[in-house]
TORPA-240441 format. One record per residue: residue number from 0; x, y, z of N, C-alpha, C, O in turn; chain; residue in three letters. Coordinates in Angstrom, 1 decimal. Example, Ala and Ser with C-alpha at 12.3 -4.5 7.8 and 13.67 -1.06 7.14 Angstrom:
// residues 2
+------+--------+--------+--------+--------+--------+--------+--------+--------+--------+--------+--------+--------+-------+------+
: resi :   n_c1 :   n_c2 :   n_c3 :  ca_c1 :  ca_c2 :  ca_c3 :   c_c1 :   c_c2 :   c_c3 :   o_c1 :   o_c2 :   o_c3 : chain : resn :
+------+--------+--------+--------+--------+--------+--------+--------+--------+--------+--------+--------+--------+-------+------+
:    0 :   13.2 :   -5.7 :    7.8 :   12.3 :   -4.5 :    7.8 :   13.2 :   -3.3 :    7.8 :   14.2 :   -3.3 :    8.5 :     A :  ALA :
:    1 :   12.8 :   -2.2 :    7.1 :   13.7 :   -1.1 :    7.1 :   12.9 :    0.0 :    7.9 :   13.4 :    1.1 :    8.0 :     A :  SER :
+------+--------+--------+--------+--------+--------+--------+--------+--------+--------+--------+--------+--------+-------+------+
***
This chain:
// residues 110
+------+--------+--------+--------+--------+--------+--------+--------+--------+--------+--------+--------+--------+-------+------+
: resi :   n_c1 :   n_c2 :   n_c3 :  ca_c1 :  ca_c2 :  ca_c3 :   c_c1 :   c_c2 :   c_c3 :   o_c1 :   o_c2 :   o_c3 : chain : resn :
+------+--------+--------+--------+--------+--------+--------+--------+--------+--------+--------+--------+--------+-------+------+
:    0 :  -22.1 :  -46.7 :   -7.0 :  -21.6 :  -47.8 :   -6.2 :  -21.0 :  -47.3 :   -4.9 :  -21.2 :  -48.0 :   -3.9 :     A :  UNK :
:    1 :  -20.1 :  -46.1 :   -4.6 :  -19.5 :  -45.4 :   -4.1 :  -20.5 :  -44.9 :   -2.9 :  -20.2 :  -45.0 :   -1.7 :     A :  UNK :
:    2 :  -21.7 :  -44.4 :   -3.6 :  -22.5 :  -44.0 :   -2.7 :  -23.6 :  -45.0 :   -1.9 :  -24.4 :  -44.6 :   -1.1 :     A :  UNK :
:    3 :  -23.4 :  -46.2 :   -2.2 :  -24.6 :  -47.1 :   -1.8 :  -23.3 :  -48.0 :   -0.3 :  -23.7 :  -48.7 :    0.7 :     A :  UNK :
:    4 :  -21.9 :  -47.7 :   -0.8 :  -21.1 :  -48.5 :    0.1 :  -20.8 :  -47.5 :    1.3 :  -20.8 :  -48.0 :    2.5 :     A :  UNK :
:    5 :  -20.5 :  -46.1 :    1.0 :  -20.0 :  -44.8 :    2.2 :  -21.1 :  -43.7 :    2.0 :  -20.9 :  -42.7 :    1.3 :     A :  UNK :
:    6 :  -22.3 :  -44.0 :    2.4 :  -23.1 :  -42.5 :    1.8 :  -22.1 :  -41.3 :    3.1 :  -22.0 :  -40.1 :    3.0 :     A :  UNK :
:    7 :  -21.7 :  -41.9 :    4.0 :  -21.3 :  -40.5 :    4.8 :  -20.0 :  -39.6 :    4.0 :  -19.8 :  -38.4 :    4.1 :     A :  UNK :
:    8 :  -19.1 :  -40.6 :    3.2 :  -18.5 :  -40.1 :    2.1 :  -18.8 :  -38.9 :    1.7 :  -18.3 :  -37.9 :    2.1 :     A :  UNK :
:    9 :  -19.8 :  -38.9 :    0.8 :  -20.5 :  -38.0 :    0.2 :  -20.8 :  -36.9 :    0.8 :  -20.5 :  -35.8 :    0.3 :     A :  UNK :
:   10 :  -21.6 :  -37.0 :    2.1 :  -21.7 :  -36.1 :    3.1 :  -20.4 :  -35.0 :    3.4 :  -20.3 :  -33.8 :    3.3 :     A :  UNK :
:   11 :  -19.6 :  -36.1 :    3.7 :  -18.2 :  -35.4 :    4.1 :  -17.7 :  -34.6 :    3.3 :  -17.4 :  -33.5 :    3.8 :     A :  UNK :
:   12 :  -17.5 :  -34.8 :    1.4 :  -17.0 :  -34.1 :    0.9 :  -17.8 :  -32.8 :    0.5 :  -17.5 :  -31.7 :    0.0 :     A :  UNK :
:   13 :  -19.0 :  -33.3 :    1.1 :  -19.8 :  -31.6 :    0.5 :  -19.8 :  -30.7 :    1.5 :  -20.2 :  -29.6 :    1.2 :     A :  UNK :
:   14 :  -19.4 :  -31.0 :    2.8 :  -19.2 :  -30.2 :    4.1 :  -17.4 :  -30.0 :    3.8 :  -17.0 :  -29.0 :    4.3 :     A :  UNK :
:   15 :  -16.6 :  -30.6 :    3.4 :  -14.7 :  -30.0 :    2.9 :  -15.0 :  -29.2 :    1.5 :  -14.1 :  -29.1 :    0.6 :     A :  UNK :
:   16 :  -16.1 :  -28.8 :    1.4 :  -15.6 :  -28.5 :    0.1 :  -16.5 :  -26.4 :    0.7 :  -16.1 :  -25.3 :    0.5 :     A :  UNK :
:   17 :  -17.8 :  -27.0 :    1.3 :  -18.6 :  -26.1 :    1.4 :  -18.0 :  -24.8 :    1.9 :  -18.4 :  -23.9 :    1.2 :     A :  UNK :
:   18 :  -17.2 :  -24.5 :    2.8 :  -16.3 :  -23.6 :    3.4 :  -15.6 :  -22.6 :    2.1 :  -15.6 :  -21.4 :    2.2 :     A :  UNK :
:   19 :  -15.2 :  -23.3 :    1.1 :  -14.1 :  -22.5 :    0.6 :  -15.0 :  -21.9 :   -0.6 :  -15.0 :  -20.7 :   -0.9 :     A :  UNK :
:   20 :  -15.8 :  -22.8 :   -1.1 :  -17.1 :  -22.0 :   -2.0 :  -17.8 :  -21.1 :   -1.3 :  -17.9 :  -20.0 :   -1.9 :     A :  UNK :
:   21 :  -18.6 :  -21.1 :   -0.1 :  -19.1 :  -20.0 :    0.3 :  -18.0 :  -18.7 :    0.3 :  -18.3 :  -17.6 :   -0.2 :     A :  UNK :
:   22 :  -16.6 :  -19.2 :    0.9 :  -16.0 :  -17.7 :    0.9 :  -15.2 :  -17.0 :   -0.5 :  -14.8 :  -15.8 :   -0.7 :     A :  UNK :
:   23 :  -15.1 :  -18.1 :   -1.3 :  -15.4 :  -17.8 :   -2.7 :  -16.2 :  -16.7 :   -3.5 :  -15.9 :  -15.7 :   -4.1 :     A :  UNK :
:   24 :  -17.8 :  -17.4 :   -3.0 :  -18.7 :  -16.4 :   -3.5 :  -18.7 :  -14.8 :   -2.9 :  -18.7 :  -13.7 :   -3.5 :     A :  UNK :
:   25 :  -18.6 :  -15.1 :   -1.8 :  -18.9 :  -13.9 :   -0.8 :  -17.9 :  -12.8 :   -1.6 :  -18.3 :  -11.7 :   -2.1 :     A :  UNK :
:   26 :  -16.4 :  -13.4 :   -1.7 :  -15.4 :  -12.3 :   -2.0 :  -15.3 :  -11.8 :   -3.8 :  -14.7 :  -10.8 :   -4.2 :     A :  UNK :
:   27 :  -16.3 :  -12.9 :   -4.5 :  -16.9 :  -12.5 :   -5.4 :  -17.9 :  -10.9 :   -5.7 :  -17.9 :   -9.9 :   -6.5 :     A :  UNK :
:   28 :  -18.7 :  -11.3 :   -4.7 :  -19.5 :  -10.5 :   -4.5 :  -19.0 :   -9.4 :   -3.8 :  -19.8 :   -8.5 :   -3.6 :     A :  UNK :
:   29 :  -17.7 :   -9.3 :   -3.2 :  -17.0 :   -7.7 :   -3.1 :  -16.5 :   -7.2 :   -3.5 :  -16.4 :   -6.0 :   -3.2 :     A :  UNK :
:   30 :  -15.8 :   -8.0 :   -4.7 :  -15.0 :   -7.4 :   -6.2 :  -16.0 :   -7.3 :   -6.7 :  -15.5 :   -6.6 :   -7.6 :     A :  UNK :
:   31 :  -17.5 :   -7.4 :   -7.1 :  -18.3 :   -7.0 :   -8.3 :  -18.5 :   -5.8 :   -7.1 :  -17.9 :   -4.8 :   -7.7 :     A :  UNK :
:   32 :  -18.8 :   -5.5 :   -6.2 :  -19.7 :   -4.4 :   -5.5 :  -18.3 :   -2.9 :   -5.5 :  -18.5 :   -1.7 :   -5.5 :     A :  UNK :
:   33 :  -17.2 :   -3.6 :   -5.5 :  -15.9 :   -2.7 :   -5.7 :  -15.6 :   -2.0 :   -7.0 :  -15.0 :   -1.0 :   -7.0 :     A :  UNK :
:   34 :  -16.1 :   -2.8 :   -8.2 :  -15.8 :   -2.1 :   -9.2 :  -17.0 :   -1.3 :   -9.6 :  -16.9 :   -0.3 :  -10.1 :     A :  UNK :
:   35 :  -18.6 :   -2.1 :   -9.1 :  -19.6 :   -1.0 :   -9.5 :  -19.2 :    0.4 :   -9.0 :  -19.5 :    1.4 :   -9.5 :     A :  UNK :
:   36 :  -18.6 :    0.3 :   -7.9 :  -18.3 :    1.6 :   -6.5 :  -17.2 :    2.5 :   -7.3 :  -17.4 :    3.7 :   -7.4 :     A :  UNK :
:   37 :  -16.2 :    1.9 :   -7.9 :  -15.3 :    2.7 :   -8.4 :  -15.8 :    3.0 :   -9.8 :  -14.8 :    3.3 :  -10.5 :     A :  UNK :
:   38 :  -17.2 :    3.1 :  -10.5 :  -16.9 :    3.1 :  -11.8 :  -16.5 :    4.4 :  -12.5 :  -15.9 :    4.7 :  -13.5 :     A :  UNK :
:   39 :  -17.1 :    5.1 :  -11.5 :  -16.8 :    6.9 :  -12.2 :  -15.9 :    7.4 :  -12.3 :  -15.8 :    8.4 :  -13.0 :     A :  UNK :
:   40 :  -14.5 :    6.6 :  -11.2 :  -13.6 :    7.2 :  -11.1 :  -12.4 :    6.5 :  -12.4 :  -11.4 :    7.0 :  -12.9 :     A :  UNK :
:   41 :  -12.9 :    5.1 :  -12.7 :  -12.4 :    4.2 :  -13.6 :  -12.6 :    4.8 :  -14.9 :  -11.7 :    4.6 :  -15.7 :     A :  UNK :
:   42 :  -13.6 :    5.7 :  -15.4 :  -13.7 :    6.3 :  -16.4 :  -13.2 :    7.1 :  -16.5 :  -12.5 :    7.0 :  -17.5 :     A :  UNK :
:   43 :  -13.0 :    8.1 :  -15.9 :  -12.2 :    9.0 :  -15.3 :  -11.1 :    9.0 :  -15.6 :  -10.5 :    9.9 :  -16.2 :     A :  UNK :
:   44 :  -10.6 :    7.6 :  -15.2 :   -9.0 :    7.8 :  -15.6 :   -8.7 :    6.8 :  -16.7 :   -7.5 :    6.5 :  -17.0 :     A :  UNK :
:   45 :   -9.7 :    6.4 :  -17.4 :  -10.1 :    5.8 :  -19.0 :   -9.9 :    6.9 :  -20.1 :   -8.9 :    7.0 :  -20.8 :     A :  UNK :
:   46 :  -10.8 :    7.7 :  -20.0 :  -11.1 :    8.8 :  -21.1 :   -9.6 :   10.0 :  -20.6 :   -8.9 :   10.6 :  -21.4 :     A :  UNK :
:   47 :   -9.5 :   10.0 :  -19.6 :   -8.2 :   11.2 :  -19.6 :   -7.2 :   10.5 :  -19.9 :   -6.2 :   11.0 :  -19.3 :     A :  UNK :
:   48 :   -6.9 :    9.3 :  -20.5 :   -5.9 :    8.5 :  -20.9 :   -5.8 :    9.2 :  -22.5 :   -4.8 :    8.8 :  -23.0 :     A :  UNK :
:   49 :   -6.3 :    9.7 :  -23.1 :   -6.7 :    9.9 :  -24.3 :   -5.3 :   11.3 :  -24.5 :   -4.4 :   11.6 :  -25.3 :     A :  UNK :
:   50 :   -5.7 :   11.8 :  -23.2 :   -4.6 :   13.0 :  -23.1 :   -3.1 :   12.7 :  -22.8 :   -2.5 :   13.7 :  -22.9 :     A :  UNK :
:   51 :   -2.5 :   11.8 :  -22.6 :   -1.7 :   11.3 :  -22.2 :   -1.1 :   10.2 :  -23.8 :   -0.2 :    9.4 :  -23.7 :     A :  UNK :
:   52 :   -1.8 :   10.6 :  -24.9 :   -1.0 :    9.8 :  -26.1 :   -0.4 :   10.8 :  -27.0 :   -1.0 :   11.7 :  -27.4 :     A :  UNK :
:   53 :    0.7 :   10.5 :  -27.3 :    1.5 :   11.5 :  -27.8 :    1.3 :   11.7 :  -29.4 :    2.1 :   12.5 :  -30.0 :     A :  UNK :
:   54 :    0.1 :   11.0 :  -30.2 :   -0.5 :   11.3 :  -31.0 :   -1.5 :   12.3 :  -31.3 :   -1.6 :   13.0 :  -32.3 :     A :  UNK :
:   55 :   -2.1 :   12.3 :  -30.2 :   -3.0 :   13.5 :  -29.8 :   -2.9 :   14.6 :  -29.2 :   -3.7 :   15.4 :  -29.2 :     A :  UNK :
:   56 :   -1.4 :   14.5 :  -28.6 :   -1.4 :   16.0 :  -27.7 :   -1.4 :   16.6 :  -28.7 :   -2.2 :   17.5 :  -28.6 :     A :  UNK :
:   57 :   -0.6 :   16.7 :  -29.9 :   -0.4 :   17.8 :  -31.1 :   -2.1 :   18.7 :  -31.3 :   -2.3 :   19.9 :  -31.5 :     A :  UNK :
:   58 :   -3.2 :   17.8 :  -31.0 :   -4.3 :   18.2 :  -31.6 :   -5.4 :   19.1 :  -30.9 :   -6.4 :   19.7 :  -31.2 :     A :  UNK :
:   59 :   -4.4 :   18.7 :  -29.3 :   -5.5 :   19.0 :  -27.7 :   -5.3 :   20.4 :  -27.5 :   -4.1 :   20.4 :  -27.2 :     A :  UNK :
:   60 :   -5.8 :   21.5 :  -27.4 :   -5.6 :   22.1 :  -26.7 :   -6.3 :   22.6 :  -25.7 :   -7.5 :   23.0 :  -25.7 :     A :  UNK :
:   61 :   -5.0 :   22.5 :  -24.4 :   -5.2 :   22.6 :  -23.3 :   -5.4 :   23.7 :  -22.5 :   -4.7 :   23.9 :  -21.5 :     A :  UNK :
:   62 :   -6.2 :   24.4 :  -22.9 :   -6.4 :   26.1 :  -22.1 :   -7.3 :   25.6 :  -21.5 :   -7.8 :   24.6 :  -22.0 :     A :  UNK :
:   63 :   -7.9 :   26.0 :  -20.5 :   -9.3 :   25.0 :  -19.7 :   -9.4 :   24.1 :  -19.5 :  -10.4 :   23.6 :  -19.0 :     A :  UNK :
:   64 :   -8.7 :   23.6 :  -19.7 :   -8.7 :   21.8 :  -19.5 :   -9.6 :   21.1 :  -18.3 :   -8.8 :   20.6 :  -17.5 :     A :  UNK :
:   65 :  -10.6 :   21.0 :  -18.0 :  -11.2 :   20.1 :  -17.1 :  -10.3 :   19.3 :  -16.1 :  -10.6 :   19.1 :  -14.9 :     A :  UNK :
:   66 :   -9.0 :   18.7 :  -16.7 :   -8.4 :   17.5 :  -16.1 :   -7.3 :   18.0 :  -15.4 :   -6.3 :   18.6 :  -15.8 :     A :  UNK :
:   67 :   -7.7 :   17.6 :  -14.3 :   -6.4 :   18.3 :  -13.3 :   -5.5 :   16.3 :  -13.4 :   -6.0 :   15.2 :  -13.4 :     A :  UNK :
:   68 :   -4.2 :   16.8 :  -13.4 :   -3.4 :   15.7 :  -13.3 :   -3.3 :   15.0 :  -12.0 :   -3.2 :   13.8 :  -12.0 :     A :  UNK :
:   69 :   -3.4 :   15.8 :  -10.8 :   -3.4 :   15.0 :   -9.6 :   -4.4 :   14.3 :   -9.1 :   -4.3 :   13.5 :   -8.3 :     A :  UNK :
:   70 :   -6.0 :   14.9 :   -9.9 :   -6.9 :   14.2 :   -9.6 :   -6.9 :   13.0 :  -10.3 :   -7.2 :   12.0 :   -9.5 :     A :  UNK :
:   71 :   -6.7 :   12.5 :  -11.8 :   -6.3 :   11.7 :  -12.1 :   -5.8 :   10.3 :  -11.4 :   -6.2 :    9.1 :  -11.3 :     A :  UNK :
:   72 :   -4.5 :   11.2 :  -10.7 :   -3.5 :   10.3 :  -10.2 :   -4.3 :    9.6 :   -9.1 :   -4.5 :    8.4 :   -8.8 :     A :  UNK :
:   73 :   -4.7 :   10.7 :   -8.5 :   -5.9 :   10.0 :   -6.9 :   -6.8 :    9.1 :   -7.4 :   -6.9 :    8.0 :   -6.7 :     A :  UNK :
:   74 :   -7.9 :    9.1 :   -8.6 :   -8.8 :    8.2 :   -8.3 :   -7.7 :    6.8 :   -9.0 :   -8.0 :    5.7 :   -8.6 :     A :  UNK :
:   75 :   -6.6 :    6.9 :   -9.9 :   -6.6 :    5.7 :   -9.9 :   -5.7 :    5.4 :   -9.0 :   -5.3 :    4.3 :   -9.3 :     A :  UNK :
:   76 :   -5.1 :    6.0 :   -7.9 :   -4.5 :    5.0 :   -6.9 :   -5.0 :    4.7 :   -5.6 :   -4.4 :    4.0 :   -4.8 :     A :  UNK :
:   77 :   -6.6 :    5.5 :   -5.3 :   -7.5 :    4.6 :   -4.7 :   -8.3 :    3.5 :   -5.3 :   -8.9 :    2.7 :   -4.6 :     A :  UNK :
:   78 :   -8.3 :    3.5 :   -6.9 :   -9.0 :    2.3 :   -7.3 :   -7.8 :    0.9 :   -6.9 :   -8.1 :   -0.2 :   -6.4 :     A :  UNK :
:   79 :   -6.5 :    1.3 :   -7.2 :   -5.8 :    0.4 :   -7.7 :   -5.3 :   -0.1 :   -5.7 :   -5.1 :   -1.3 :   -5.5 :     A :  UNK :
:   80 :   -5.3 :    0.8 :   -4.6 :   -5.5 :    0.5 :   -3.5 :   -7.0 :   -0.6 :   -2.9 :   -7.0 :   -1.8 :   -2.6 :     A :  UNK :
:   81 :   -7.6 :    0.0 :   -3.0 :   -8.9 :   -0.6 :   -3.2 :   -9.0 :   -2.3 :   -3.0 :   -9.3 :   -3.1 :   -2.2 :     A :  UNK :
:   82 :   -8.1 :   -2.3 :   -5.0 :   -8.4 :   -3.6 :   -5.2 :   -7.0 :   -4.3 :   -4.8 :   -6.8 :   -5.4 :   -5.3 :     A :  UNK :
:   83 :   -6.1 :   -3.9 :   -4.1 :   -4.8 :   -4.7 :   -3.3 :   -5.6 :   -4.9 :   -2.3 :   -6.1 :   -6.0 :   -2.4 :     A :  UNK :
:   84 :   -6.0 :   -4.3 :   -1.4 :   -6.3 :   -4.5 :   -0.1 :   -7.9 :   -5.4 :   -0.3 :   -8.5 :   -5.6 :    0.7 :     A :  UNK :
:   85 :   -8.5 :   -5.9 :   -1.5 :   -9.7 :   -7.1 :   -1.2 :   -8.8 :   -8.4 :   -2.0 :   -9.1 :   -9.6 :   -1.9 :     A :  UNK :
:   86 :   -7.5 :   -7.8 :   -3.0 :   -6.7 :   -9.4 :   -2.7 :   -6.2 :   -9.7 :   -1.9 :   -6.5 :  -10.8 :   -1.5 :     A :  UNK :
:   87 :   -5.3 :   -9.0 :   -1.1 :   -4.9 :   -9.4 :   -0.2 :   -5.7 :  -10.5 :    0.9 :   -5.3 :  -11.6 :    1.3 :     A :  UNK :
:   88 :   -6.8 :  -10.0 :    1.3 :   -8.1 :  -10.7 :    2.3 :   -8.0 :  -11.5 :    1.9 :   -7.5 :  -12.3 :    2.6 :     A :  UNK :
:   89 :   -8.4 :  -11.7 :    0.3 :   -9.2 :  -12.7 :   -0.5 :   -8.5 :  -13.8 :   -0.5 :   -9.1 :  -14.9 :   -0.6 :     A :  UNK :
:   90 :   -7.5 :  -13.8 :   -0.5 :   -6.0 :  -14.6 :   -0.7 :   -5.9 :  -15.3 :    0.7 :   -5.8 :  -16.5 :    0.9 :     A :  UNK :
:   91 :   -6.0 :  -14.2 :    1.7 :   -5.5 :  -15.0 :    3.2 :   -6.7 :  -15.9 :    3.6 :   -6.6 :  -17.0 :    4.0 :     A :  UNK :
:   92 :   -8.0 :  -15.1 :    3.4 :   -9.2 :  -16.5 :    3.8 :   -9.6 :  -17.3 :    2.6 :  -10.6 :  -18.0 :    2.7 :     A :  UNK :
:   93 :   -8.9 :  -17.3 :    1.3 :   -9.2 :  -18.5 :    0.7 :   -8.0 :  -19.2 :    1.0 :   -7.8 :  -20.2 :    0.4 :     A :  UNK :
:   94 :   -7.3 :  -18.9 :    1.8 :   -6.4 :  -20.3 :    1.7 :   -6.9 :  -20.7 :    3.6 :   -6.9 :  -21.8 :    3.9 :     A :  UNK :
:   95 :   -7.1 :  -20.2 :    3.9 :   -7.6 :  -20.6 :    5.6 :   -8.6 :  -21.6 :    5.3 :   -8.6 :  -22.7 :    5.9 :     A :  UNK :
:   96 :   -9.6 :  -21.1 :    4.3 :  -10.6 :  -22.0 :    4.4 :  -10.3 :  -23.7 :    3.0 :  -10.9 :  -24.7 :    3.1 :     A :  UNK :
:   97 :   -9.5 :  -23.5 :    2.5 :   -9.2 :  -24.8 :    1.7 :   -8.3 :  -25.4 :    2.4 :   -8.1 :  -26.5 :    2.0 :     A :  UNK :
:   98 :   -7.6 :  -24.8 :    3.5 :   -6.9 :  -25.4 :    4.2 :   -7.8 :  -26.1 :    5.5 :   -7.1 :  -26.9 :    6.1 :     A :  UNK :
:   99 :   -9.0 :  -25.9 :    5.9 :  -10.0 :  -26.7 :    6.7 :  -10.8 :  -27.6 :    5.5 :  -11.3 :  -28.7 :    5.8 :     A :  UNK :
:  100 :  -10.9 :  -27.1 :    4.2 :  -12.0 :  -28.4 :    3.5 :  -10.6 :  -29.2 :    3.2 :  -10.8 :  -30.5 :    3.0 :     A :  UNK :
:  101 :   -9.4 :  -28.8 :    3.1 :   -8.4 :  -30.0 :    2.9 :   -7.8 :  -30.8 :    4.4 :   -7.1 :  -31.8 :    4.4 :     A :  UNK :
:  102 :   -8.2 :  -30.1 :    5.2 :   -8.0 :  -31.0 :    6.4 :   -9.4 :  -31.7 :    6.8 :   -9.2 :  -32.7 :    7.5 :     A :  UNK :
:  103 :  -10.2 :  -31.6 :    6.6 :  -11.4 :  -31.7 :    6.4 :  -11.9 :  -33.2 :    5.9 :  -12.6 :  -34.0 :    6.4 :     A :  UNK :
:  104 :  -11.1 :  -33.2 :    4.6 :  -10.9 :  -34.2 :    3.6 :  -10.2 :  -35.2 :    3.9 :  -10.8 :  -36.3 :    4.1 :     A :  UNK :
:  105 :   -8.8 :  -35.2 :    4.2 :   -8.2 :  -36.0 :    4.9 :   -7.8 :  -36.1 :    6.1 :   -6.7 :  -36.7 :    6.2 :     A :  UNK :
:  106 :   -8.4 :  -35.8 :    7.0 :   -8.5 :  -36.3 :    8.6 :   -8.9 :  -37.4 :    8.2 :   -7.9 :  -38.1 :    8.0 :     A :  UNK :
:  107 :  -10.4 :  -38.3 :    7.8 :  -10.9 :  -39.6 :    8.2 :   -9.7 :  -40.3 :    7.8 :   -9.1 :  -40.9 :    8.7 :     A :  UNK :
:  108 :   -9.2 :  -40.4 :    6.5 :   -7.9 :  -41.3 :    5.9 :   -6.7 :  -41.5 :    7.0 :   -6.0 :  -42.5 :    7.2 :     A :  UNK :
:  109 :   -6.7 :  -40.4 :    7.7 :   -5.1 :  -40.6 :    9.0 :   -5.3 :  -41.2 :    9.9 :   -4.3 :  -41.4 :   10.7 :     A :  UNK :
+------+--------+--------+--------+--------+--------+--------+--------+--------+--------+--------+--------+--------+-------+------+
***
């Protein structure tokens, strides 16, 4: 009924809405491409978590040990950098853009 009285209605709301879903997807698709990128280093500091439980150290010994502790520390505080700095973005242009499909939306009503 809605659509047979304002079809530009319709129009309108798929052009206020379209903006914030495109940049939705887009920043979707930089958090999947960010965590494929970080995964070696996510395991990394997965499995050397193992060393770090106080159940196990009794059992570890650490003469050779492969795991340097600072390396550890680096890859997860560039993973954990990484993913601050694409919320951050993610946060300031999803609200820029729901803030144009919500003005978007109600301009005609004013």
């Amino acid at each position: 009924m809605l659509l047979v009285q304002l079809p530009w209605l319709l129009l309108l709301l798929t052009v206020a809405v379209l903006p914030a879903f495109l940049g939705e997807a887009h920043f979707a698709s930089l958090g999947y491409s960010l965590l494929f990128q970080w995964t070696p280093e996510r395991r990394y500091s997965t499995t050397s978590a193992i060393w770090r439980v106080d159940e196990s150290a009794k059992e570890v010994n650490c003469s050779g040990c492969p795991i340097s502790w600072s390396g550890v520390m680096q890859a997860v505080g560039g993973v954990y950098e990484a993913n601050k700095q694409l919320a951050v973005r993610r946060n300031i242009v999803s609200t820029l853009l729901v803030t144009v499909g919500t003005l978007g939306y109600y301009a005609p009503t004013a």
